[in-house]
Every structure is written in structure tokens, then in C-alpha cells.
C-alpha positions as CSV (number, residue, x, y, z in Angstrom):
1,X,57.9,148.5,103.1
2,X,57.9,152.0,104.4
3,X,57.8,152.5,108.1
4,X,54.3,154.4,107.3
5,X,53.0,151.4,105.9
6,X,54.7,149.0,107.9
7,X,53.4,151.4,111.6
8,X,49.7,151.1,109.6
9,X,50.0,147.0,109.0
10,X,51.1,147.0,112.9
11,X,48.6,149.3,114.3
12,X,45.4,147.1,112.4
13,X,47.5,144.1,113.7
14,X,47.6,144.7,117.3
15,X,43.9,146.5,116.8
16,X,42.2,143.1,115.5
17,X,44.0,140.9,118.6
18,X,42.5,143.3,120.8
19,X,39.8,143.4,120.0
20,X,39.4,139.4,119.7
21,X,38.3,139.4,115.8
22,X,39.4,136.4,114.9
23,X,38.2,136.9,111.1
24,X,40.3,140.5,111.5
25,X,43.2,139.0,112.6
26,X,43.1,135.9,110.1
27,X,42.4,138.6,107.2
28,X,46.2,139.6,107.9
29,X,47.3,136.0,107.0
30,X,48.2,134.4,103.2
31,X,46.6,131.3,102.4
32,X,49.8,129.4,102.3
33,X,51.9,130.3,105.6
34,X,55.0,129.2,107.1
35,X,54.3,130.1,110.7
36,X,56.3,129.2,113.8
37,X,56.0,129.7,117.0
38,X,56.9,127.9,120.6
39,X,53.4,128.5,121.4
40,X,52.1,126.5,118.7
41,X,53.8,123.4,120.6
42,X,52.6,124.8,124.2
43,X,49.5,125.5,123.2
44,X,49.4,121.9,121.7
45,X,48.9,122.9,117.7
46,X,51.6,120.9,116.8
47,X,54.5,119.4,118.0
48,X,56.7,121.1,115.5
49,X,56.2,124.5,116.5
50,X,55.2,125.0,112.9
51,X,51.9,125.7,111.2
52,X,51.5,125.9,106.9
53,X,48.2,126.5,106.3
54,X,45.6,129.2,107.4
55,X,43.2,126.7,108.4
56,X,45.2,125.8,110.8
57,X,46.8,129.1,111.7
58,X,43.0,129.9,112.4
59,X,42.5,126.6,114.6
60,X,45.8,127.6,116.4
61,X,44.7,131.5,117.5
62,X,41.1,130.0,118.3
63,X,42.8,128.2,121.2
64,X,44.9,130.9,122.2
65,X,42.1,133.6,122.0
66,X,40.2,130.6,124.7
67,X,43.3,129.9,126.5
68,X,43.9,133.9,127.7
69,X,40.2,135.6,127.4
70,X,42.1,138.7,128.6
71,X,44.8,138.6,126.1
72,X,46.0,142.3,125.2
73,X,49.3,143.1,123.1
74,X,50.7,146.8,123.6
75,X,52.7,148.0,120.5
76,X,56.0,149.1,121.2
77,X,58.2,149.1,118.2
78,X,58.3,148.5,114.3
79,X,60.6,147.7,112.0
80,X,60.2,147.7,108.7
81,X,62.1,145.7,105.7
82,X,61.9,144.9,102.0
83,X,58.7,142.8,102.1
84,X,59.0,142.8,105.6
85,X,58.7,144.0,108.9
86,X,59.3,143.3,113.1
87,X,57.1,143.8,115.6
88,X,58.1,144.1,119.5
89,X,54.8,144.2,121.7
90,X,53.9,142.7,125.3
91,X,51.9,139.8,125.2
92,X,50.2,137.3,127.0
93,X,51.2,138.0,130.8
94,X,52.7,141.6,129.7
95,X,56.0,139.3,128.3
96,X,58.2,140.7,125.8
97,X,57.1,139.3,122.3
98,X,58.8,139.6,119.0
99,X,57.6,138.8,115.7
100,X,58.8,138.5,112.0
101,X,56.9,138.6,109.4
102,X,57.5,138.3,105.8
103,X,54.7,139.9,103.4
104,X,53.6,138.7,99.9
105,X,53.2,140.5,97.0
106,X,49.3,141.2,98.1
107,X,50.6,142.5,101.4
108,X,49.4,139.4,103.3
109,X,52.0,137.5,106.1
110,X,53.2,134.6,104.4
111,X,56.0,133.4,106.5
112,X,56.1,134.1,110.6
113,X,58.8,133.8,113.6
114,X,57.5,134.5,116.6
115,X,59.8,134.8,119.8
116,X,58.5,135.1,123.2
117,X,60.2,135.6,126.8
118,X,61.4,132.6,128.3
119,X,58.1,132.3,130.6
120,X,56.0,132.5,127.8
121,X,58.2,130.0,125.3
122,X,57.8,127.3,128.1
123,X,61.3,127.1,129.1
């Protein structure tokens, strides 16, 4: 992934939680996921902190969108990899957020570790 293409994936990213578009931000997402998150257990999801399908990716970020109706993430760095890339953005609360995200072949996140500030991670 060039950092052109991985700085446009970001940018339509961070655009589509702003904007609270739930079907945007879901359009980022493969069918088959591997998605985890400390959230997912604080926001109660599922107590593994882990989430495989994008029904329930979309049930999960439903809550969450509920949960913080003022939710905005501010960009602040990407990095891209082979079929990869990381994000660092402020999140919920302005805490420091960082996400990995592994791409499939159709350029749709497949596999997800999110890590939050301590606040925000519940501990």
C-alpha cells in the first residue's frame, strides 16, 4: 500500500465516522472480519473483545455511534504496509487511538486491532 493510497483509505475513513454514516463506514469493512477491540467488551459487544462477522461489526459501531452522539476522530498519522496500514487519531474523549488494519485483496479491512488510551480501554 502506498502512503497515497493508504492517506486516501484514512481520510474516507475518518470522513464517514464523522460524519455518522454508518453504511460509509461499514462499506470500509470485508464480510469476514477479525476485529478487536477493548471497547467491544466495554461497550458490551462481546465479552471477548473480538468481533468476526460484519453483522456484528455493524451492531457493535451502532451502539457506539448511540453511546457518544458527539463522537469526532481527528487524523493525525498514517502508516502504511504491504496490505496494510496504521492509523493514530483522537477519539472518543479526544484520547489517543490506534488502529491496525489489515486489507484484502478488494481493499476491504479484514482483520482489526484497535488500541485506545488507558481511559478509554477501561482500565
Amino acid at each position: 500500500m502506498t502512503l497515497e493510497q493508504a492517506t486516501a483509505f484514512a481520510h474516507d475513513w475518518v470522513d464517514s465516522w464523522n460524519a455518522h454514516d454508518l453504511d460509509r463506514i461499514m462499506a470500509h469493512y470485508a464480510e469476514e472480519l477479525d476485529f478487536c477491540s477493548p471497547l467491544i467488551k466495554q461497550l458490551g459487544a462481546d465479552a471477548s473483545g473480538v468481533l468476526r462477522s460484519k453483522a456484528a461489526l455493524r451492531a457493535y459501531f451502532a451502539t457506539g455511534l448511540t453511546r457518544y452522539p458527539d463522537l469526532r476522530f481527528a487524523l493525525q498519522q498514517v502508516l502504511p504496509g504491504v496490505q496494510s496500514v496504521v492509523l493514530y487519531y483522537r477519539s472518543i474523549n479526544d484520547w489517543p487511538a490506534a488502529e491496525y488494519m489489515e486489507l484484502n485483496a478488494q481493499g476491504l479491512v479484514q482483520r482489526v486491532r484497535a488500541h485506545y488510551a488507558a481511559a478509554a480501554a477501561g482500565a
